[in-house]
Structure formats: C-alpha cells, structure tokens
N, C-alpha and C positions, 0 to 999 in steps of 0.2 A: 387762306385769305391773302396772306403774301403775297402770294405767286400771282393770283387777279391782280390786284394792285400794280405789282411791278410789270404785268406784263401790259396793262393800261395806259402806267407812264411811259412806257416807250413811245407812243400816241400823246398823252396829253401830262407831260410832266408839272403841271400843279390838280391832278384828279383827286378826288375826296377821295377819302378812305370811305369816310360813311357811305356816299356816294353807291362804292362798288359793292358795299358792304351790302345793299339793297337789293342791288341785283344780284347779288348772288344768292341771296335770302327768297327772293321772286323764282327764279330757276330753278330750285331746289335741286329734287333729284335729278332730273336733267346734266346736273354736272356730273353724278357718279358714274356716267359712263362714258368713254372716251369719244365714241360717236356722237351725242348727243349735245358731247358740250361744248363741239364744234362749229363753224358754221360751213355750208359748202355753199361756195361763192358761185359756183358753177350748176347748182340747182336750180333752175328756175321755182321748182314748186318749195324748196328749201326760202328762197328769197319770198316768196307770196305771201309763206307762213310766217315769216320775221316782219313783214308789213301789218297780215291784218291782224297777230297774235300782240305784238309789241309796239309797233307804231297807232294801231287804230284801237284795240283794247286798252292796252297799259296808258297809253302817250297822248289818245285820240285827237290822232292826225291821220289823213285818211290823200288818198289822189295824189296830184304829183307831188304833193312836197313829202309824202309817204315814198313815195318812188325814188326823188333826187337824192333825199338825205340815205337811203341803204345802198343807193350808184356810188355817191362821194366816199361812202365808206368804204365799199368794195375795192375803188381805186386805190383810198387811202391804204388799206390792206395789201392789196395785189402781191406783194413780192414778199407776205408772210405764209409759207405754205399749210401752216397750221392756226386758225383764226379761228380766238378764243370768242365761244358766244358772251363772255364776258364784257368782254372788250369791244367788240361788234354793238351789243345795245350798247354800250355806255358810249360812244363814239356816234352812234343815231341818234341818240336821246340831247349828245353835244350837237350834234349837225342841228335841231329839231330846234334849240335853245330850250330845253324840256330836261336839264339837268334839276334844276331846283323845286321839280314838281314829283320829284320821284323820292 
C-alpha cells in the first residue's frame, strides 16, 4: 500500500491514504500482475476501457469530460514510463473533482 501511496504523491503530494486505499481495494486482483496493474497510455482500446470501466461505471461520468480528464492525465504522466493504474484513476477521479465520492 506504500508503494501506491508514494508513487501518487509524486502527482498529488497531499493524496489520502484512504483515498488510494480504495482504489486499490476496487482493482483487486488486477494489481497482482505486473501487466494489468499498469496502464498503456498508448492503447487506444486500454484508454476506452479505463473510460467506460472507471469513469462511466465507478465515477459516472461519461463523453468528453470522460475523454479530457484520462488526455490530462496521460500528459500529466507522459514522461513516467511505467503508469501505475493506481495512480492513473486516482489522478482521473482528481481531474473528474470525483475524489470524495469514492
């Protein structure tokens, strides 16, 4: 749980713990594998999935502001070559203002 956390606050240095603590509780197994518990910024169908899985189920937010807010974060990301799906929703869910509903 650390490790999310810290790797969060690189992004947003006052992040709840509870916070991530949720998302990673929601992901479950998904994290035990190093593939899955990445994101590929360069998937288009990886990014569709992170839309309508997390933004429209979890988040329900749907259309462009489901599109801008996982753009903003990809940018915000760009120069981390390994983008924690940890980090990735809790950084959509900040773009979305949908931190305190999770």
């Amino acid at each position: 749980m650390t490790d999310y956390l810290a790797d969060v606050k690189k992004y947003d240095a006052d992040a709840d713990e509870a916070i991530v603590s949720k998302i990673v509780k929601h992901l479950g197994i998904a994290l035990r594998n190093r593939d899955s518990s990445l994101v590929s910024t360069s998937d288009p169908e990886e990014l569709a999935r992170v839309k309508e899985k997390w933004c429209g189920k979890k988040l329900g937010v749907t259309g462009a502001a489901a599109d801008n807010a996982v753009d903003a974060v990809c940018k915000t990301l760009a120069a981390d070559r390994s983008k924690s799906r940890v980090t990735f929703y809790y950084l959509v869910a900040k773009e979305l203002g949908k931190l305190g509903e999770l």
